[in-house]
C-alpha positions as CSV (number, residue, x, y, z in Angstrom):
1,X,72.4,-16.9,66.1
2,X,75.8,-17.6,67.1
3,X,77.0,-13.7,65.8
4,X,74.1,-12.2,67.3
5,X,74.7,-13.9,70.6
6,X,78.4,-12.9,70.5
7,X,77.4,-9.4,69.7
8,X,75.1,-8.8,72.9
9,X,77.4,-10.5,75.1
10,X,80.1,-7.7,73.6
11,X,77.7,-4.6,74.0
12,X,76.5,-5.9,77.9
13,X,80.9,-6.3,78.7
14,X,80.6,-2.7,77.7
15,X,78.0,-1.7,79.5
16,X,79.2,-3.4,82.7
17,X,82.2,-2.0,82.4
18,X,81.3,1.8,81.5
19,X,80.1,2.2,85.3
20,X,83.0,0.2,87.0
21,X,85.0,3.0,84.7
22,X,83.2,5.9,85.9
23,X,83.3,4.3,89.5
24,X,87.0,4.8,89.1
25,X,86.9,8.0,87.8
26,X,84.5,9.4,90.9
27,X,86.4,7.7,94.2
28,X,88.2,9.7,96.4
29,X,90.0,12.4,95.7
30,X,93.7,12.0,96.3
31,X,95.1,14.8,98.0
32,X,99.0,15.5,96.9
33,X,100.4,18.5,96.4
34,X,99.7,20.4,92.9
35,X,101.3,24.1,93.0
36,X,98.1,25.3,90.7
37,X,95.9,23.8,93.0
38,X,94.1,20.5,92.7
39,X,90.7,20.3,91.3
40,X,87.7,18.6,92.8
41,X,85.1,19.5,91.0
42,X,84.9,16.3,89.3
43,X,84.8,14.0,92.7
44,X,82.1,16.7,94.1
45,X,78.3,15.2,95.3
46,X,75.6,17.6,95.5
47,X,71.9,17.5,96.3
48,X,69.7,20.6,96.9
49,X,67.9,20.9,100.6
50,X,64.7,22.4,99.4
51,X,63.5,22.2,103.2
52,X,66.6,24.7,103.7
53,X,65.9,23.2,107.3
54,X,68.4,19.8,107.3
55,X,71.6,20.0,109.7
56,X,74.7,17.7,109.5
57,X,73.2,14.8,111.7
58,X,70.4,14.6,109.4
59,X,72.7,15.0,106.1
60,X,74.5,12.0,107.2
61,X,71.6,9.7,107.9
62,X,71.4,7.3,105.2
63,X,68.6,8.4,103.3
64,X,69.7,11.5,102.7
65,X,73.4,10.1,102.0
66,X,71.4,8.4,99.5
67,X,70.6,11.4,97.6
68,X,74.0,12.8,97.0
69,X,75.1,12.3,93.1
70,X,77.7,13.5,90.7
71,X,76.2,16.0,88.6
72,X,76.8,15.7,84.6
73,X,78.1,19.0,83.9
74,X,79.3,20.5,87.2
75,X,80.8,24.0,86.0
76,X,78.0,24.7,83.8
77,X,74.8,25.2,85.5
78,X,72.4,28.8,86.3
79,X,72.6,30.4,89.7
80,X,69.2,30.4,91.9
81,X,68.4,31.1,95.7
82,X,68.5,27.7,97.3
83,X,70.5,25.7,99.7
84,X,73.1,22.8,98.4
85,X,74.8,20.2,100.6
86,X,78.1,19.3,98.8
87,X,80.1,16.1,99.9
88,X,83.2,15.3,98.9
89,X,85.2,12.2,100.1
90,X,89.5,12.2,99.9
91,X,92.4,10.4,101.1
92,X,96.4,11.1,100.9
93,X,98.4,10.2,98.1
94,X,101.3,10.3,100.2
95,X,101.3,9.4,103.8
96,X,103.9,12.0,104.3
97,X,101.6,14.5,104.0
98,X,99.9,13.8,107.7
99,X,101.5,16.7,108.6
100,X,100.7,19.1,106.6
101,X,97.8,21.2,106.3
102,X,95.5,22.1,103.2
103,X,93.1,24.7,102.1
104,X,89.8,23.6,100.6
105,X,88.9,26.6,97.8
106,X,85.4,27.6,97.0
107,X,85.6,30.2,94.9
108,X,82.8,32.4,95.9
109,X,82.2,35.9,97.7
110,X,78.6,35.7,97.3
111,X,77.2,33.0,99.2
112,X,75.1,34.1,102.4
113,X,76.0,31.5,104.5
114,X,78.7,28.9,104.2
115,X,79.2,25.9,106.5
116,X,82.5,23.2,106.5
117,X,81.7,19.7,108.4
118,X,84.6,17.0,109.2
119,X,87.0,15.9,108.2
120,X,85.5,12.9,109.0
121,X,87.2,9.6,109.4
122,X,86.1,5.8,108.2
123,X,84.6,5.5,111.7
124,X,82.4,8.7,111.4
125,X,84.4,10.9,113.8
126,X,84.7,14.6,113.2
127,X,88.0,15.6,113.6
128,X,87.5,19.3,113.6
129,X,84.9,21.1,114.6
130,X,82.6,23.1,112.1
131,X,83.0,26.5,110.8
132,X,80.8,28.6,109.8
133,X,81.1,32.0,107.0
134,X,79.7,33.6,104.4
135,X,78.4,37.2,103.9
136,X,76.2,37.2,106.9
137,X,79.1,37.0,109.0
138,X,81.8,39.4,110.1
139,X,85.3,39.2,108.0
140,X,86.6,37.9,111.2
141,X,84.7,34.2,110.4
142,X,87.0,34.1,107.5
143,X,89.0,30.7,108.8
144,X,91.9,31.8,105.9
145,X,91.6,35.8,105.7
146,X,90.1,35.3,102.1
147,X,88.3,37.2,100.2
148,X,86.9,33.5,98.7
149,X,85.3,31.3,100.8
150,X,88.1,29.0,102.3
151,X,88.8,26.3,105.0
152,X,91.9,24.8,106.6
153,X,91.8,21.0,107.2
154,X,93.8,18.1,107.8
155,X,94.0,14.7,107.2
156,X,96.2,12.7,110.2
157,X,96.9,9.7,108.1
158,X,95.8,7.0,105.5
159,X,92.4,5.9,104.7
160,X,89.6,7.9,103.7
161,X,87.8,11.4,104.9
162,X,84.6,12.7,104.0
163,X,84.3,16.8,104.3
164,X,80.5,18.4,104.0
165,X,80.0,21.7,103.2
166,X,76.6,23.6,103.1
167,X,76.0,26.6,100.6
168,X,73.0,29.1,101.1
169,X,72.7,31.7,98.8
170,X,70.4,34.2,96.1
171,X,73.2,32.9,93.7
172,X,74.2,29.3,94.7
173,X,75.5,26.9,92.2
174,X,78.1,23.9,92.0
175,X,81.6,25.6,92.6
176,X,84.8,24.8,90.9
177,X,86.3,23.9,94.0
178,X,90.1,22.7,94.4
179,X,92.8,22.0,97.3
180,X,95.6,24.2,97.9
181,X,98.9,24.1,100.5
182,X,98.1,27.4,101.9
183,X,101.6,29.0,100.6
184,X,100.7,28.4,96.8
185,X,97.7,29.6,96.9
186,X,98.5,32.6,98.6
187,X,101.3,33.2,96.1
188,X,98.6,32.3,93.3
189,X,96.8,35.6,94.4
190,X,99.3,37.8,94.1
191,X,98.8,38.3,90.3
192,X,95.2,39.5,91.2
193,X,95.9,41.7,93.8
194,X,98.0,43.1,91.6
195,X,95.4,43.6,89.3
196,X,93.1,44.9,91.8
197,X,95.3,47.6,92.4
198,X,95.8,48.8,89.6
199,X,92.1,48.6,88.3
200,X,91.0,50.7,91.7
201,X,94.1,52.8,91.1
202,X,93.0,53.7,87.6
203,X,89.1,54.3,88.8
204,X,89.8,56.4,91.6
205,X,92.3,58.4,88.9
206,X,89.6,58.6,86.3
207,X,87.2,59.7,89.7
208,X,89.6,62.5,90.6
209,X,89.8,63.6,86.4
210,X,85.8,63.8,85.9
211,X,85.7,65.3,89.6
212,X,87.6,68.4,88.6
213,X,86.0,68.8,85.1
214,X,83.0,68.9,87.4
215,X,84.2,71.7,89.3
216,X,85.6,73.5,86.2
217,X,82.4,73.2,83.8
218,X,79.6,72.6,86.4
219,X,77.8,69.9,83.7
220,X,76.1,67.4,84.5
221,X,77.9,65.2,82.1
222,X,81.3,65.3,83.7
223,X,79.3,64.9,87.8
224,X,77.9,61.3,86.5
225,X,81.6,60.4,85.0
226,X,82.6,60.5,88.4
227,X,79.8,58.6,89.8
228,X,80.5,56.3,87.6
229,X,84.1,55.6,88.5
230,X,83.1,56.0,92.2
231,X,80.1,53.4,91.9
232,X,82.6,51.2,89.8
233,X,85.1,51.0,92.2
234,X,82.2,50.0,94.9
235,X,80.7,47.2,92.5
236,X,84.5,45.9,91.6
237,X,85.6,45.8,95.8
238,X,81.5,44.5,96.4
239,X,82.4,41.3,93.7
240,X,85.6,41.2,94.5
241,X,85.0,40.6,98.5
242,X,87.2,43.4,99.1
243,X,84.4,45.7,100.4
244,X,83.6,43.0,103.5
245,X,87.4,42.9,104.0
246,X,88.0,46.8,104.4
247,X,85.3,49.1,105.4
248,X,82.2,46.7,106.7
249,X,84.4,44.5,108.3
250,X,82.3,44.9,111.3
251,X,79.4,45.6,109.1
252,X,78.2,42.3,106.6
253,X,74.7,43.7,106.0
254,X,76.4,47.1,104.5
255,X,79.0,44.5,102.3
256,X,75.9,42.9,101.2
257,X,73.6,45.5,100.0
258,X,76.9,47.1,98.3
259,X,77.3,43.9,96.6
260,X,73.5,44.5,95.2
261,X,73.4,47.9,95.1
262,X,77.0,48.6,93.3
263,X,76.4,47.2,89.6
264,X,72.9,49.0,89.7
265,X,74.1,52.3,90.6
266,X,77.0,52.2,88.3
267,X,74.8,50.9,85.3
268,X,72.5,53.8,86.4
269,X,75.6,56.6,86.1
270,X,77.2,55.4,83.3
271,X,73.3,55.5,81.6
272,X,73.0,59.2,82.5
273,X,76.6,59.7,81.4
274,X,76.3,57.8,77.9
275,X,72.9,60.3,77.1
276,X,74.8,63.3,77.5
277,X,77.7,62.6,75.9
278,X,75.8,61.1,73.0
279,X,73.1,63.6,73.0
280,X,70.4,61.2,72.5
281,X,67.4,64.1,73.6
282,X,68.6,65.5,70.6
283,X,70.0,62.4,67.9
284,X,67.4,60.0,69.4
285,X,64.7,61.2,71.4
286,X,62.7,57.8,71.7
287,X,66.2,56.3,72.8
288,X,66.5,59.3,75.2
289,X,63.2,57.9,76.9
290,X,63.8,54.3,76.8
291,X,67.2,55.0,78.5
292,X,65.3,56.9,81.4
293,X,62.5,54.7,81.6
294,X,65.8,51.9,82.1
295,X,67.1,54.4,84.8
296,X,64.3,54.3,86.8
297,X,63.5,50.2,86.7
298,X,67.4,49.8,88.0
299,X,66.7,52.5,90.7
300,X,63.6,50.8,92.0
301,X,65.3,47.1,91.4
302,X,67.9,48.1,94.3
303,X,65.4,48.2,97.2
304,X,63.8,45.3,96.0
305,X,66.9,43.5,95.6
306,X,67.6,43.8,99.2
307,X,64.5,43.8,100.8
308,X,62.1,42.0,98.6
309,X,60.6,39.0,97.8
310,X,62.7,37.4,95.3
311,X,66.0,38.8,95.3
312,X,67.4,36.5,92.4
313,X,64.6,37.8,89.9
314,X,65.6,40.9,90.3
315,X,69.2,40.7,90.1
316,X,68.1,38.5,86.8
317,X,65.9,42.1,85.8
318,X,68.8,44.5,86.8
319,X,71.2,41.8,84.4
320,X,68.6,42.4,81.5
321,X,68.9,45.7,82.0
322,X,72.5,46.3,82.4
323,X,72.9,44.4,78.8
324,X,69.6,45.6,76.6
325,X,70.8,49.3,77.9
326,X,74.2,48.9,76.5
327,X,72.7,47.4,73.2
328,X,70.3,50.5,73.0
329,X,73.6,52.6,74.0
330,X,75.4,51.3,71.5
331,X,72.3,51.8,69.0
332,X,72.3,55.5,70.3
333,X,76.2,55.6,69.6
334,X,75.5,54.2,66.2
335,X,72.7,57.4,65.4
336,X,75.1,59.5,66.6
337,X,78.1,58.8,64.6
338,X,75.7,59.0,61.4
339,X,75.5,62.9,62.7
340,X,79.3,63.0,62.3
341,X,79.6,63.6,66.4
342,X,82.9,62.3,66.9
343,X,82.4,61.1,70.4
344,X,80.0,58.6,69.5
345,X,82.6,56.8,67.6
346,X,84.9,56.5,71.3
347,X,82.0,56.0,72.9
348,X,80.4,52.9,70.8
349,X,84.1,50.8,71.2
350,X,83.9,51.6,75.0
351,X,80.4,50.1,75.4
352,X,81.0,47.6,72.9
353,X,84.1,46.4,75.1
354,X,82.2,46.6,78.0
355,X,79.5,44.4,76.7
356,X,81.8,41.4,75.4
357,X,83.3,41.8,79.1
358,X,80.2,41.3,80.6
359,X,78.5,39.2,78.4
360,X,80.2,35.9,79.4
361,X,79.8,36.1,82.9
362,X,76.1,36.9,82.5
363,X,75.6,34.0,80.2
364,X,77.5,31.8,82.7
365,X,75.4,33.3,85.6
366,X,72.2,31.8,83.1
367,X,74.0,28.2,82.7
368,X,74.6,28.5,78.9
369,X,78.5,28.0,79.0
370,X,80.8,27.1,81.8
371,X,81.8,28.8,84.8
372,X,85.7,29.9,84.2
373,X,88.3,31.3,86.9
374,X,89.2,34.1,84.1
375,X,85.8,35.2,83.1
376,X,85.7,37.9,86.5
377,X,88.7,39.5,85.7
378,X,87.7,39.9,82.0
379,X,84.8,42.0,83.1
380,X,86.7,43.8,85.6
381,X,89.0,44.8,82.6
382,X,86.1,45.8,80.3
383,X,84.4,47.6,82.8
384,X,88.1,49.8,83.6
385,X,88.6,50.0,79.6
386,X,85.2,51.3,78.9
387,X,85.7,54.1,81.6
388,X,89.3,55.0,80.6
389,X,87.5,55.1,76.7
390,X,85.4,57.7,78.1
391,X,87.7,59.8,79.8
392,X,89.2,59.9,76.0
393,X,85.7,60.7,74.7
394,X,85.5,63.6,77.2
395,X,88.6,64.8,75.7
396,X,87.3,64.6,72.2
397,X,83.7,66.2,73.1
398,X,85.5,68.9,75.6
399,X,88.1,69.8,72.5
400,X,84.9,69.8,70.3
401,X,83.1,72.3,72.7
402,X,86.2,74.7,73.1
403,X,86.6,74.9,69.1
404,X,82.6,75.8,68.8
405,X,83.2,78.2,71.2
406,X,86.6,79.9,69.4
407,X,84.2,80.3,66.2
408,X,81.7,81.5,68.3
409,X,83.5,84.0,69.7
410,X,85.3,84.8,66.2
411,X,82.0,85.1,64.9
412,X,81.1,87.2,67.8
413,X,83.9,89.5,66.8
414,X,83.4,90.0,63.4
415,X,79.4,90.6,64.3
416,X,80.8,93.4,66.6
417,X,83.3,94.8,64.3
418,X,80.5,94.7,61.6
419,X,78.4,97.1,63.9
420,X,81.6,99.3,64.9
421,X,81.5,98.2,68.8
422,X,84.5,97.0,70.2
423,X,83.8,93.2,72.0
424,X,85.9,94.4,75.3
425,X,85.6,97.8,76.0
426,X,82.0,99.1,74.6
427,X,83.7,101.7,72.9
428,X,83.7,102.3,69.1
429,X,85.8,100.0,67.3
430,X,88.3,101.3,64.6
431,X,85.4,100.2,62.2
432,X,83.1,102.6,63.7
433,X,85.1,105.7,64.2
434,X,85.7,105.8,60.6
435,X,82.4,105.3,59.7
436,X,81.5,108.8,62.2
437,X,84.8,110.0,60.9
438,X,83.9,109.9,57.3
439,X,80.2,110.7,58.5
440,X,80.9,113.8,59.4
441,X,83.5,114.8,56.9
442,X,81.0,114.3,53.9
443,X,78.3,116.7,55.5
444,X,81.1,118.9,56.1
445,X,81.1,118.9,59.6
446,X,83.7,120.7,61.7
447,X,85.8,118.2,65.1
448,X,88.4,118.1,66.6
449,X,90.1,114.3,66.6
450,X,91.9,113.5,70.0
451,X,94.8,110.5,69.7
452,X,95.8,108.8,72.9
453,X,98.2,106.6,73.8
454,X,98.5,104.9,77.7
455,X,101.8,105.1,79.5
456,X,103.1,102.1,81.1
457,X,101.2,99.8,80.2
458,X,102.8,97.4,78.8
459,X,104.5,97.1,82.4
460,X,100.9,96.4,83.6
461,X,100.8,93.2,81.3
462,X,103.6,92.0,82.4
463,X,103.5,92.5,85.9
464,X,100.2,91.9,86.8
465,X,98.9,89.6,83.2
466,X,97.0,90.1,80.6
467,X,93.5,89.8,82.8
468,X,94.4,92.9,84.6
469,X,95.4,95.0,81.6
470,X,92.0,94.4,80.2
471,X,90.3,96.0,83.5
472,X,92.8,98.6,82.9
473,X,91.3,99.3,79.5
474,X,87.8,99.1,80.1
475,X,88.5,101.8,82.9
476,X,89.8,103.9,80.8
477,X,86.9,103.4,77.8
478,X,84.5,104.5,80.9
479,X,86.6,107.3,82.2
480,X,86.8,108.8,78.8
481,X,83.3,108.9,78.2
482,X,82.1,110.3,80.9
483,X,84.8,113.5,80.2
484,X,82.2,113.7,76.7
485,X,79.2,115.2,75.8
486,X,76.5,112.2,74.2
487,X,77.5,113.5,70.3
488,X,81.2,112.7,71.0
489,X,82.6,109.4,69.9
490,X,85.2,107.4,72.2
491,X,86.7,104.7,70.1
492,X,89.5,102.0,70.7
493,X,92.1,101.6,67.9
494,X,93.6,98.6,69.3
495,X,96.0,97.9,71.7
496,X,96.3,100.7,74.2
497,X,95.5,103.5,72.0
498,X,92.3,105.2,72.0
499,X,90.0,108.4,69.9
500,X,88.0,110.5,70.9
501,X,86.2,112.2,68.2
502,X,84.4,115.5,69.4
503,X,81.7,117.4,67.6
504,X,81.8,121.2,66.7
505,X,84.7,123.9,66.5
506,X,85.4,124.2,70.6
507,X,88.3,126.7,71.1
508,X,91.6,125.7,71.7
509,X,90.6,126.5,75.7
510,X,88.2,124.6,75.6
511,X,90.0,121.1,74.5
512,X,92.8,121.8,76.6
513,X,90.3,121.6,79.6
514,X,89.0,118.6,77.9
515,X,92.0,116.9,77.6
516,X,93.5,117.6,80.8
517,X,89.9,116.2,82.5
518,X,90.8,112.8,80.1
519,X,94.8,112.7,81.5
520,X,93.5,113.3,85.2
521,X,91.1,110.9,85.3
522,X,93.2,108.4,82.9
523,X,95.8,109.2,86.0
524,X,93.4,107.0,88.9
525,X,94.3,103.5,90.2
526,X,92.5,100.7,88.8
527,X,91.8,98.5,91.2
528,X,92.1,94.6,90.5
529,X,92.1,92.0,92.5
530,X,92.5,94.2,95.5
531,X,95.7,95.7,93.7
532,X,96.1,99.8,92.4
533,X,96.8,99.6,89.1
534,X,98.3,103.0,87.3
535,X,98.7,104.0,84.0
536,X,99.6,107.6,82.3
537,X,98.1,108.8,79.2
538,X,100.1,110.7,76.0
539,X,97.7,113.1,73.6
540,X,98.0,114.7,70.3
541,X,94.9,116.8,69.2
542,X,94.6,117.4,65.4
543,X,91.3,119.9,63.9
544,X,89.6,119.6,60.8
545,X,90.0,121.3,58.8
546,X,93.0,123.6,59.6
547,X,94.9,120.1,60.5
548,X,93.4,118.1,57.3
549,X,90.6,117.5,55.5
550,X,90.7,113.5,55.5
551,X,90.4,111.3,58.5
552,X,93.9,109.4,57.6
553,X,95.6,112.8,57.5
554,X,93.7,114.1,61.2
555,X,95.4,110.7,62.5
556,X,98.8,111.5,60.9
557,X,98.5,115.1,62.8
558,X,97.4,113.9,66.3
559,X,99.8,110.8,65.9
560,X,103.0,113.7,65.5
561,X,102.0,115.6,68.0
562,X,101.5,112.5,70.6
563,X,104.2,110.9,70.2
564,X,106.3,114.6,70.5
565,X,104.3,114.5,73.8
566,X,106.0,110.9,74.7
567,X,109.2,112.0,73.7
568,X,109.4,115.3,75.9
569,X,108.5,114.6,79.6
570,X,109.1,117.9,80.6
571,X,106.1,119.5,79.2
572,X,102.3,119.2,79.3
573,X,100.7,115.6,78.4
574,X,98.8,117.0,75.3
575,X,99.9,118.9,72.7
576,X,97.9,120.0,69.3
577,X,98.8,119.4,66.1
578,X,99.0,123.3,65.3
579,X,101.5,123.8,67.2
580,X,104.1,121.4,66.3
581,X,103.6,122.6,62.6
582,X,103.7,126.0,63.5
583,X,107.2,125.1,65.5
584,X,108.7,122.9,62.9
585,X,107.6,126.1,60.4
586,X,109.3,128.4,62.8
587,X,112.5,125.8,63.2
588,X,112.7,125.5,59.1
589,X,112.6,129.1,58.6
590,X,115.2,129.7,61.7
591,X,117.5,127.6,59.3
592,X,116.5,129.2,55.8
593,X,117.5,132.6,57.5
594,X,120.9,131.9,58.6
595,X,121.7,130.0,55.7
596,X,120.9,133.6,53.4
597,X,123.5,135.4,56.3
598,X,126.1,132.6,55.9
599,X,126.0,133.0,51.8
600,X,126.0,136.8,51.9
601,X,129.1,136.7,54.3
């Protein structure tokens, strides 16, 4: 009996002295200076106003007083669209500090309406008056130019001071809130600013990048990678209160629907974006659907959002959807990288980062872990990664593109070659005048093979590029056929030098007309890009059979007597193939005669 009476005498000193301990814990807060900052959280009192109609005077009657309490787990509770009176009660640790002033920190840019009562003293007295904030109001309510909810107080001497504060918002919840002097805190932000920068730096970058493959391409694909980065950059300066500090300064309502409307349009582009890069109408056609029919709940979810009923529920839909559409994006990603498309694989560590960036601050937004000063910034650096993983993905899908098209056009070629037609010109390729060539030499057919050669040329190239040299040749294919009758063959040997094959025995009058027509009109600008372009033309004419009887010997003969026509100026552009034999004949018996008259001397 004795023991057990011992024992419960034991276990109630405990008990009576766990409260008197937490009693301790919760009194005021002493204010000192802390260079970090100086939590409150832990001496905060909260009660919801589900009336959403109490002002201060009633807040401080007693029975309401009454119904302020210490929550259990202050940092780790779920957002929702109600009113909260917070109360927090402090005194100076050192009386020194009358002087100087503080900054009370709650770190929000969401809440609608924010109000700051007091300091009061033991006596009741307000000793400032109250200011009002939030995102209803115009940046100029901002008592401390923050893009956080902030307020300057002071506490004249000893004894304590009780400060109210009144939160309405779609996403209210209990606030890690701390005390600052004013110059650390505004040197503790200069490390995110920092970061800011260079995340909007990097966005608007990546905007400019997909902007111009826009321009270049025309798809669709590379249009909604800009959207993206644009709608990003709205979301990030919407969260980050930056978009009530700049451009709606003088505008909160257009601040506040960006705020909404950001994440949704950016999940919307970077939805349209991920389909096309991945292909998923044609790896996945069920997950092409299911990402559309996510597209269009998102797009409805922003007017409702705004203007509807119950805002919170459908920023809770539009969080649902931002995370089960980056699962079934990275599902997609998974399908395509089983089709060896090498994008997929970019574009699956992209989402995947994304979705580990975002997926604690949703969680803490649903009160299953704790609210944590870092977890903002980590999405803000998934959300740049993923984009700037993208842009890479881009690369490897636009490389992927310009190799299909080299084999196509490869293939192309060798298609064209295979039906003697050369790809630039329309004339015969070297492929096809052979195939005539030989045509006509097995059923004995009699032509007369024409071998040209165009003069300054290579000058064109190189004064004017490659682009105009090509309109140079495809001139000249033209011009030549229309100097032929429909039984003639122009073909292109490559380069600069063309044949013309023509049907028949015509006399020698005849393709000396010919050819002169071909120089003359070979002889006409070109006109490119609003410049005259000029080129001269060399020819050597060769006739089967007195010239040959194989095609590779009718070259060899029109070949001599061209390129005798390129190296004398003086005389006609054309020259036949008869007649330099007959002159080197005449030349080598000249020699053979005056050697016999040198031996008989």
């Amino acid at each position: 009996m004795l023991v057990a009476a011992a024992l419960a005498l034991f276990l109630s000193a405990i008990a009576a002295a766990q409260p008197a301990g937490n009693d301790a814990q919760r009194g005021p807060l002493q204010i000192r200076h802390q260079p970090n900052g100086l939590p409150a959280v832990q001496q905060l009192q909260v009660f919801e106003d589900k009336t959403r109609s109490l002002d201060i005077e009633q807040v401080r009657t007693p029975p309401q007083e009454a119904r302020f309490a210490f929550p259990d787990d202050p940092l780790r509770g779920k957002e929702s669209d109600r009113v909260l009176w917070f109360k927090l009660q402090m005194r100076l640790a050192d009386p020194a500090d009358a002087a100087r002033e503080w900054l009370m920190l709650v770190p929000t840019v969401s809440t609608h309406d924010l109000r700051f009562y007091g300091p009061y003293d033991e006596d009741g007295r307000a000793l400032a008056a109250p200011v009002t904030t939030g995102m209803r109001y115009p940046w100029a309510s901002r008592p401390a130019a923050s893009e956080q909810m902030a307020w300057r107080f002071r506490l004249p001497g000893p004894g304590t001071y009780t400060v109210y504060f009144r939160v309405e918002s779609t996403f209210a919840r209990i606030y890690d809130v701390s005390v600052w002097d004013p110059a650390d805190y505004l040197q503790s932000t200069q490390d995110k600013r920092m970061f800011d920068g260079v995340s909007y730096g990097v966005l608007i970058g990546l905007m400019v990048y997909g902007l111009v493959l826009f321009k270049v391409f025309g798809e669709g694909l590379y249009g909604f990678y800009m959207l993206s980065c644009a709608c990003g950059v709205l979301a990030l300066a919407s969260i980050n209160g930056h978009a009530l500090r700049y451009p709606f300064a003088h505008w909160p309502a257009a601040a506040g629907f960006a705020y909404t409307a950001g994440p949704a349009l950016w999940a919307i582009c970077k939805l349209q974006f991920g389909r096309r890069l991945l292909r998923l109408r044609h790896f996945a056609p069920p997950l092409d659907w299911l990402v559309q029919a996510f597209t269009v709940a998102l797009a409805l979810a922003i007017p409702y959002a705004n203007w509807g009923a119950h805002p919170l529920m459908t920023f809770r839909l539009v969080q649902i959807s931002v995370v089960a559409s980056t699962v079934v994006m990275v599902i997609g990603a998974l399908i395509a990288m089983r089709r060896r498309y090498w994008p997929a694989v970019l574009y699956f560590f992209g989402v995947a980062l994304l979705l580990a960036g975002i997926g604690a601050i949703v969680v803490a937004s649903w009160g299953w872990i704790e609210w944590a000063p870092n977890q903002m910034n980590v999405s803000q650096g998934a959300l740049v990664a993923e984009l700037i993983v993208f842009a890479v993905a881009m690369g490897s899908r636009l490389q992927l593109v310009l190799r299909s098209e080299q084999a196509l056009t490869a293939r192309t070629q060798q298609l064209v070659e295979a039906l003697g037609t050369d790809a630039l010109t329309g004339a015969a390729s070297r492929a096809g005048f052979e195939s005539r060539g030989e045509e006509w030499l097995h059923q004995g057919q009699p032509f007369a093979l024409m071998l040209l050669d165009l003069d300054g040329f290579k000058g064109v190239n190189d004064a004017h590029g490659h682009a105009a040299g090509d309109q140079v040749l495809i001139a000249i294919a033209q011009r030549l056929r229309q100097q032929l009758r429909k039984d003639d063959v122009v073909a292109r040997l490559g380069g600069d030098e063309f044949a013309v094959l023509v049907l028949g025995a015509p006399s020698r009058e005849v393709l000396s007309l010919m050819a002169r027509r071909m120089i003359e009109a070979g002889s006409q600008p070109v006109e490119y890009e609003g410049r005259s372009v000029t080129v001269g033309m060399s020819l050597g004419i060769a006739c089967r059979p007195g010239d040959g009887d194989t095609l590779a010997r009718l070259l060899r003969a029109a070949d001599r007597a061209m390129y005798h026509v390129k190296q004398h100026d003086a005389g006609p552009s054309f020259m036949f193939a008869s007649d330099l034999a007959a002159a080197a004949a005449a030349a080598s018996a000249g020699g053979t005669q005056q050697n016999h008259q040198a031996l008989s001397a």
